[in-house]
N, C-alpha and C positions, 0 to 999 in steps of 0.2 A: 344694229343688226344682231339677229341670234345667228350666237355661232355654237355649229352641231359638229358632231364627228357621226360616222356609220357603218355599223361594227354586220358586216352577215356573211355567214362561209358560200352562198350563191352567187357567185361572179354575177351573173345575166341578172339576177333581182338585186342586188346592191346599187349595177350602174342604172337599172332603174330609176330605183329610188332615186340615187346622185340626180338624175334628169330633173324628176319632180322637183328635187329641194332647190337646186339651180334656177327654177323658173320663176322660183319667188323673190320677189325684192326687197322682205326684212331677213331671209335666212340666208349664212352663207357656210360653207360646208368647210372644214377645216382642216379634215382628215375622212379616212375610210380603213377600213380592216376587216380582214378573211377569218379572223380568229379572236377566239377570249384572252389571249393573250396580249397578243397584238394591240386590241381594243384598252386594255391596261394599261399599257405602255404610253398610248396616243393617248388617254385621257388623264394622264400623270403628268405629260410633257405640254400638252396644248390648253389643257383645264377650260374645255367647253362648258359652254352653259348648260347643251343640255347633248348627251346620248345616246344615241337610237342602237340600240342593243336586242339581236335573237338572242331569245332566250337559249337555243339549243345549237351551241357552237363546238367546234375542237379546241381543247387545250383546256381552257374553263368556258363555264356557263355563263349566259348573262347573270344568272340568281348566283353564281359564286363573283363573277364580277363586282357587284353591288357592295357584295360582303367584305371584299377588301378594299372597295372603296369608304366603306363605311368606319374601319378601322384606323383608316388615314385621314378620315374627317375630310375628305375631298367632296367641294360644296356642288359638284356637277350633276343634274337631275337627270332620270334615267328614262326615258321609255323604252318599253319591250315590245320588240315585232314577234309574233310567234304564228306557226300554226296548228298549236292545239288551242281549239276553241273549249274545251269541257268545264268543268262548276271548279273543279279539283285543281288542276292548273290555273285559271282563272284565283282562286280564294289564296293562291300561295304566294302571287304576284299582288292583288290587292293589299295583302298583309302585310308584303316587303316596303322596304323603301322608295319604291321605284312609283314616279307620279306618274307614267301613262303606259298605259296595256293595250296594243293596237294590233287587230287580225292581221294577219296578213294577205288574208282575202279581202279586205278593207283596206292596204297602207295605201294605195293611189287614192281614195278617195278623202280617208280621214289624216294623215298624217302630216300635212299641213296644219289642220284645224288643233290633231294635239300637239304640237311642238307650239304652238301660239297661246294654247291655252295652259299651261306647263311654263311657259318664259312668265305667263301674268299669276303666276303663282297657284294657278288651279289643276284638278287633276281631269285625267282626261282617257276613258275607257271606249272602245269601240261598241256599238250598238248591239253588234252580234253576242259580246260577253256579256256587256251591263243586264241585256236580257234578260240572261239565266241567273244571274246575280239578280236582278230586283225582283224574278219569276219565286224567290223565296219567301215573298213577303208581297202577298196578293189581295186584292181588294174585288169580292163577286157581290155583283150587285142583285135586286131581286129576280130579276131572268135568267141567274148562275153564267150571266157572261162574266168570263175572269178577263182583266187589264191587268199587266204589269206597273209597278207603280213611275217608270219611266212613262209609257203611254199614258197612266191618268196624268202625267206631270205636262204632257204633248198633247194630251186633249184637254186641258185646262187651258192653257195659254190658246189656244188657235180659240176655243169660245168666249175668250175675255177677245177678240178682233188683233191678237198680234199675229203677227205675216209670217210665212214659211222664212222667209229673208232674214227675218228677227229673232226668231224662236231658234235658228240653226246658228245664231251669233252668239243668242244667250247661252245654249245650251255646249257651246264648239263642236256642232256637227255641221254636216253639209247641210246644204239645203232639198239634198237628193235623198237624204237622209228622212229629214222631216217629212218628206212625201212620202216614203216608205210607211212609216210611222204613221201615219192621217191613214192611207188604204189600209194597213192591217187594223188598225182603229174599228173603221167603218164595217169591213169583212167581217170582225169578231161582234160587234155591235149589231148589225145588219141595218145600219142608218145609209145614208145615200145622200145627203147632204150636207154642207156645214151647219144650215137653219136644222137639220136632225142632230148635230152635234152641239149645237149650241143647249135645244132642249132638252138633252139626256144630261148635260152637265149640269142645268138648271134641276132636274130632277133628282137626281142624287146627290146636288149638295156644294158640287164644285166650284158653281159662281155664285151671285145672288141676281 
């Protein structure tokens, strides 16, 4: 079993979450806490494997949390619930310690997927961020459609024939996820079908 703790000054979205991580049957929950303080103390005393810290709490932050976790060598891995989504928040959270950054307009759907992908040693960002983070480093092809390099990574695999089921296991997203991901695909491409997806990636280079 991963055992988590879950640190968020929102009463109503905390016992959310609690809900969520209870339903699953590798996670079990250890502890909870209303504050960065709090959240200190339980991660000092229970030494979870992994986490689940807002960033923007009373007493300390998740981002000073980290920090004095870091100075006491405590091996517990961090994800942060936040909800600022922007480039700037986002690049200061990639750059920490902390192995997964999850929207908060996302944690129902993804926050399973990152705590499993985080315990296997990987890291694990919400689609909403990763966007603007891989929207820096952009691939236009000759009709000046721009992919972000997540979507050529998401339309590569569906035109090599792996399954939304697969591609959402490889990658630790849902599979609600990867359907998003295929429709903005297609909308930004203006293809209409996977046999049009398959041929644009044939075209430009993606498969052989």
């Amino acid at each position: 079993m991963i055992r988590v703790i879950v640190a968020d000054d929102h009463h109503i979205f905390r016992q959310g979450l609690l809900r969520l991580l209870q339903s699953s049957n590798v996670i079990t929950v250890v502890g909870e806490a209303g504050d960065g303080k709090e959240a200190l103390n339980l991660i000092k005393t229970e030494v979870p494997e992994i986490a689940i810290l807002d960033i923007s709490m009373p007493g300390l932050s998740g981002l000073e949390v980290i920090r004095e976790l870091e100075q006491q060598e405590n091996k517990t891995k961090i994800i942060y619930l936040t909800m600022h989504d922007d480039l700037f928040t986002a690049k200061k959270v990639i750059t920490s310690k902390a192995k997964g950054y999850v929207s908060k307009d996302d944690a129902y759907e993804d926050l399973i997927y990152a705590i499993e992908a985080v315990s296997s040693g990987r890291r694990f960002v919400s689609p909403s961020i990763s966007d603007k983070i891989f929207s820096l480093n952009i691939l236009k092809d000759s009709d000046d459609n721009v992919l972000s390099n997540r979507e050529l990574e998401i339309l590569k695999l569906i035109a090599e024939g792996v399954t939304n089921k697969k591609i959402a296991g490889q990658l630790s997203i849902s599979v609600k996820t990867v359907e998003t991901y295929r429709s903005r695909i297609m909308q930004k491409l203006d293809l209409h079908s996977t046999a049009d997806l398959i041929k644009y990636a044939i075209r430009n280079g993606l498969i052989m």
